[in-house]
C-alpha positions in Angstrom: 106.3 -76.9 138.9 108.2 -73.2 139.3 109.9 -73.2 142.7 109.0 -70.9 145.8 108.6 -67.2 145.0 109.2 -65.0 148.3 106.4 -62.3 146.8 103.7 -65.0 146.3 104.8 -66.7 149.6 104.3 -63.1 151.4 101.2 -62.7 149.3 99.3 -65.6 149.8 99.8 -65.3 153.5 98.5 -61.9 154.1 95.5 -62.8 151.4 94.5 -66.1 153.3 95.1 -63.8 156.9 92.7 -61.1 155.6 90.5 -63.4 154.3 90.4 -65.1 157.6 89.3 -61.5 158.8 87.1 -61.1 156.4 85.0 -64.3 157.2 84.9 -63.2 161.3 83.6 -60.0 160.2 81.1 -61.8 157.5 79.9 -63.9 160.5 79.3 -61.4 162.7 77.6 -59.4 160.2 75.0 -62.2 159.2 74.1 -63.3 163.0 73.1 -59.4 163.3 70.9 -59.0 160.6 73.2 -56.7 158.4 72.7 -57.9 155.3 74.6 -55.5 153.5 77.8 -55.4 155.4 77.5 -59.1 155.5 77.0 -59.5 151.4 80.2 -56.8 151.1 82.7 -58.9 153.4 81.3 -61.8 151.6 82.6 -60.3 148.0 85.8 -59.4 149.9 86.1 -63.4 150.7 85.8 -64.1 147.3 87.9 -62.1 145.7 90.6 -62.7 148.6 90.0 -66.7 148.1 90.3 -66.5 144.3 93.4 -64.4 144.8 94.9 -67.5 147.0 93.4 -70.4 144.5 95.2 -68.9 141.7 98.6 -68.8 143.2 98.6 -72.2 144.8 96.8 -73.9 141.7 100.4 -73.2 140.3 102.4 -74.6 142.7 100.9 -76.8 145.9 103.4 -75.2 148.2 101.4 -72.1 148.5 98.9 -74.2 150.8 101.7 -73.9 153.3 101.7 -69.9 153.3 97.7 -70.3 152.9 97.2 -72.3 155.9 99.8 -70.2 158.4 98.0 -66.9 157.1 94.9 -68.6 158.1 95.8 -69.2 161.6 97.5 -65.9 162.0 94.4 -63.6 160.6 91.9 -65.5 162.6 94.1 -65.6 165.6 95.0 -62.0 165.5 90.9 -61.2 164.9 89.7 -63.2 168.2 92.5 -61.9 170.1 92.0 -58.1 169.4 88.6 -57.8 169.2 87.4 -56.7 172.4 84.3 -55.6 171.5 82.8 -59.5 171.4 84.2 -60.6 174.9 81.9 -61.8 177.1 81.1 -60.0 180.7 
């Protein structure tokens, strides 16, 4: 096992934080009916998700940078979206 690489840690955050993004956006997509957005963000999750499997299949630390981006991009998607808010 190859020890920490700042790049990959950086990169596996923002991958697993978009991702996060991506699967909001997917969601909303679908519950509308817009089945092409929705299949688009849906191969955006896939390829963002492969991205993050390949890195931490390497090295199990990279679930630590995957699980923080996680909680940041969906944090940062509910917070700013203000188009969703209830009246």
């Amino acid at each position: 096992m190859e020890g920490l690489n700042l790049f990959k840690f950086l990169l596996v955050f923002v991958a697993t934080g978009v991702g996060d993004i991506f699967w909001t956006f997917y969601i909303r997509r679908t519950s509308e009916g817009k089945a092409l957005q929705a299949s688009l963000f849906s191969a955006a999750i896939m390829v963002t998700g492969g991205l993050v499997i390949i890195t931490y299949v390497e090295n199990k630390w990279y679930l630590v940078p995957a699980a923080l981006g996680a909680l940041a991009g969906t944090y940062f998607t509910v917070k700013t979206d203000s188009s969703r808010r209830l009246k």
